[in-house]
N, C-alpha and C positions, 0 to 999 in steps of 0.2 A: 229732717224733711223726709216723710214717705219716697215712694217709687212713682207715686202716680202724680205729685206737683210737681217733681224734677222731672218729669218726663217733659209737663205740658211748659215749663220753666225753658226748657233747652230746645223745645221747638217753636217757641216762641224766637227764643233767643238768635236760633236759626236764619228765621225770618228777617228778624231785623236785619241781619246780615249781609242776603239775599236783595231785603230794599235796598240796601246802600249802597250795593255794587252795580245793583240795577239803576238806578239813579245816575251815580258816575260814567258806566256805561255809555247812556242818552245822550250826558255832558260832553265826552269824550270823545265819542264814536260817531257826531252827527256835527262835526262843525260846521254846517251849514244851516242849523235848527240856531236859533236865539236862547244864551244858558238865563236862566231865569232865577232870581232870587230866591222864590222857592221853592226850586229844586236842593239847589245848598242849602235851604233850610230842611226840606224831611233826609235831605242823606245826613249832615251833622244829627239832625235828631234819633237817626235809625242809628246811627254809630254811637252816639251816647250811648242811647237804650242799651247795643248791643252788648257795649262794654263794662254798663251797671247789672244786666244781667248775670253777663260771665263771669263778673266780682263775686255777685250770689253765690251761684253754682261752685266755684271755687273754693269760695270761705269753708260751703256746707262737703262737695266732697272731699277736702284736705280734712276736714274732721274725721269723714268715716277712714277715710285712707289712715290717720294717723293710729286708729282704732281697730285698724286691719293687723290682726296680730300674724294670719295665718298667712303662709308663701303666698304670696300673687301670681293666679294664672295668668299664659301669656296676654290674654283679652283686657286683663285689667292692667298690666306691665305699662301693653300700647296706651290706652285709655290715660294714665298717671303721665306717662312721658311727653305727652302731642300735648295735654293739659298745661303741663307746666312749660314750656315754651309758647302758648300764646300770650299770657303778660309780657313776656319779652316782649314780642314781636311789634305787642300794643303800644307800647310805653317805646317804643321806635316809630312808632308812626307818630303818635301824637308830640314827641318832641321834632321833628322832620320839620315841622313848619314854622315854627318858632329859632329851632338852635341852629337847623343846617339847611337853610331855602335851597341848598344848590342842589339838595336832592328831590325836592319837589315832584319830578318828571318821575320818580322813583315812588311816589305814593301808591299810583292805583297800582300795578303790580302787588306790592306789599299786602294792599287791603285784599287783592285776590286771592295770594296765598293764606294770607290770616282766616278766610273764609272756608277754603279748602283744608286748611288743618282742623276748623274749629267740625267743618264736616266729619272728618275722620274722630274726634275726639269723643264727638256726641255719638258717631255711628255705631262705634264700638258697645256703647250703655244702650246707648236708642234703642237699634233693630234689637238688640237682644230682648231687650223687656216687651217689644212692639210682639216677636216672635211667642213669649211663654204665653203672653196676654191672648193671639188667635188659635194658640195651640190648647187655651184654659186651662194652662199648668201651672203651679204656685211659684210665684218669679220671689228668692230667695236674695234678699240685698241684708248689708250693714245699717240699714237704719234703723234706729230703736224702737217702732213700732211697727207689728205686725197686722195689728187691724184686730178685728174682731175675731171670735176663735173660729177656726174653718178647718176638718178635717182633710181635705187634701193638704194643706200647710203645714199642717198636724204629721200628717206621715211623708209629706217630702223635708222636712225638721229631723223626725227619729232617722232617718235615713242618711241624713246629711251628718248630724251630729254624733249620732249613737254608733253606728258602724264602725266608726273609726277604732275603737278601745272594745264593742259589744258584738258577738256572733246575735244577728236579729232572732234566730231562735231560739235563743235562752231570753232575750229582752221581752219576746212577746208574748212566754206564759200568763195565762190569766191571772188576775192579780183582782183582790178588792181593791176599788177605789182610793179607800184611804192608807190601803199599803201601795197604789199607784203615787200617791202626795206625796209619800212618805220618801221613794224611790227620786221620783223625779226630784223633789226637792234636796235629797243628797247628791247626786248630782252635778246637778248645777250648783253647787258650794263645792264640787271638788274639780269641774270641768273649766269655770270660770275664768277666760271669757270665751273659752269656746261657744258656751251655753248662755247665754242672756238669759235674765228675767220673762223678757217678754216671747221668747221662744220656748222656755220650757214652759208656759200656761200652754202655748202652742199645742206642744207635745205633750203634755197632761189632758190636755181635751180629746184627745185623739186616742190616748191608750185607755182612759178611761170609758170612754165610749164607745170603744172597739175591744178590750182587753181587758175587761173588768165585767164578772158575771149580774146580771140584772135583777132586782128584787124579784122577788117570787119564780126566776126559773129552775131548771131542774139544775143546774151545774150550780149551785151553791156552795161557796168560797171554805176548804180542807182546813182544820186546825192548821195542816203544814202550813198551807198557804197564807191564811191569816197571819202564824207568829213566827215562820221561817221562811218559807221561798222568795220571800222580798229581798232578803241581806246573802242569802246564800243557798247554794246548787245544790242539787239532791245529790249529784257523786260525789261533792265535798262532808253532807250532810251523814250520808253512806257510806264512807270509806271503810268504817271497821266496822266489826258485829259487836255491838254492845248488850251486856244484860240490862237489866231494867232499875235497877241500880244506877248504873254507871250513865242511863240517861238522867235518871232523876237528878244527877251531880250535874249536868253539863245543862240542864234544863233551871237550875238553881243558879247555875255561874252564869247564864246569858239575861236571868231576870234582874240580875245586878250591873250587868252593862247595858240593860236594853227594858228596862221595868214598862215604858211606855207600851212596847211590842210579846213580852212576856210578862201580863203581868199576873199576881200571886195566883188570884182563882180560877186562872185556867190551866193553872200549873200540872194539875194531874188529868185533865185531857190531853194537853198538850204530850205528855208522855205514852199517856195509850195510843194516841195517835202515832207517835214515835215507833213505839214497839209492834205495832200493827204493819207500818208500813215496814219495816225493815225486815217483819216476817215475810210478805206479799214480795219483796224485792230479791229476797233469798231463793225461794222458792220460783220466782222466777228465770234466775240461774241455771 
């Protein structure tokens, strides 16, 4: 479940809440009004609801939670812990009338703390996502869809994801498109589950479209760039001075690990290119 049905899911859910103490409330606090049959009917019915919703809610985030690989900030700590104490509390109310009548007098208390905790539980997800949503910042959750590809999503993802292991300014030299695939795609098979599926389309639409030169303009994508700055660093790439020889050899042994990236007939550009730049790198020393 997205961010935006458990949003309306839990303020729904609220409400019910709300009715039914309201309700009791009337029942309670007015014994000189006449209690009326269906009053007890829409509070049992807002308390069902409330408590078939919260089943929902439960099911869906004990999944993400179980999925949650990464430490849990303090916000989601509270959020897990207020959560899993309302079943308790439920499952005490509703045996109260059946197992133990003597506690009876002891219900609405109960149901108002149930409703106060159940406020804190949701306030914590709630306001947060109510907050990214007026501020129109991209609200970052565990659920396995992202939506459609959207460049703010796209760079609050690289940022979220990629910082951790990557300095951003080696991550966001320009890169062709399909050495951006190529990139993200390793990746997320080595980041996994840091990186979902559905976040690195995320972040592939964003680098590509921001980070990847455009047909026909003047920056058009370097032999380097094309068959080497995708997998590795120009001061890695640069570390010694080679002859032109000694690149051909290492330009020969990367077309045998990497035939798809190096492959035969660009073999001796690839190396003029090599030898060029390492002259320009020299010289700039």
């Amino acid at each position: 479940m997205t961010p935006l049905p458990s949003a309306i899911l839990t303020s729904v859910f609220l409400l019910c809440g709300v009715a039914a103490t309201v309700i009791m409330l009337g029942r309670l606090g007015r014994p000189e009004s006449q209690s009326t049959s269906r009053q007890l009917f829409w509070h049992r019915l807002s308390g069902w609801v409330f408590s078939a919703l919260f089943l929902v809610l439960f099911v869906t985030m004990f999944v993400r939670f179980y999925s949650f690989w990464e430490e849990h900030p303090a916000r989601i700590v509270f959020h897990y812990t207020t959560a899993f104490a309302i079943p308790l509390l439920l499952l005490l109310k509703i045996a109260i009338p059946g197992k133990y009548p003597g506690f009876r007098k002891h219900l609405f208390p109960l149901g108002v703390f149930v409703l106060l905790l159940s406020f804190l539980t949701a306030g914590s997800g709630l306001a947060h996502y109510f907050v990214r949503m007026t501020q129109q910042k991209p609200y970052l959750s565990h659920a396995p869809d992202k939506g459609e590809p959207d460049l703010a999503m796209g760079k609050e993802l690289l940022i979220e994801r990629c910082s951790t292991c990557h300095l951003l300014e080696t991550v966001l030299r320009p890169r062709p498109a399909h050495n951006w695939e190529k990139v993200v795609e390793e990746m997320t098979m080595i980041a996994w589950p840091r990186i979902r599926p559905d976040e690195a389309t995320q972040i592939l639409f964003y680098l590509t479209e921001t980070r990847s030169p455009k047909a026909g303009s003047a920056a058009a994508p370097t032999e380097l760039e094309t068959h080497c700055l995708s997998c590795h660093e120009p001061g890695e790439i640069f570390a010694k001075q080679r002859t032109r020889q000694e690149w051909d050899a290492v330009v020969r042994a990367m077309a045998d690990i990497a035939p798809e990236k190096v492959p035969v007939d660009q073999h001796d550009r690839i190396v003029d290119a090599l030898v060029e730049a390492q002259s320009k790198a020299a010289a700039g020393r």
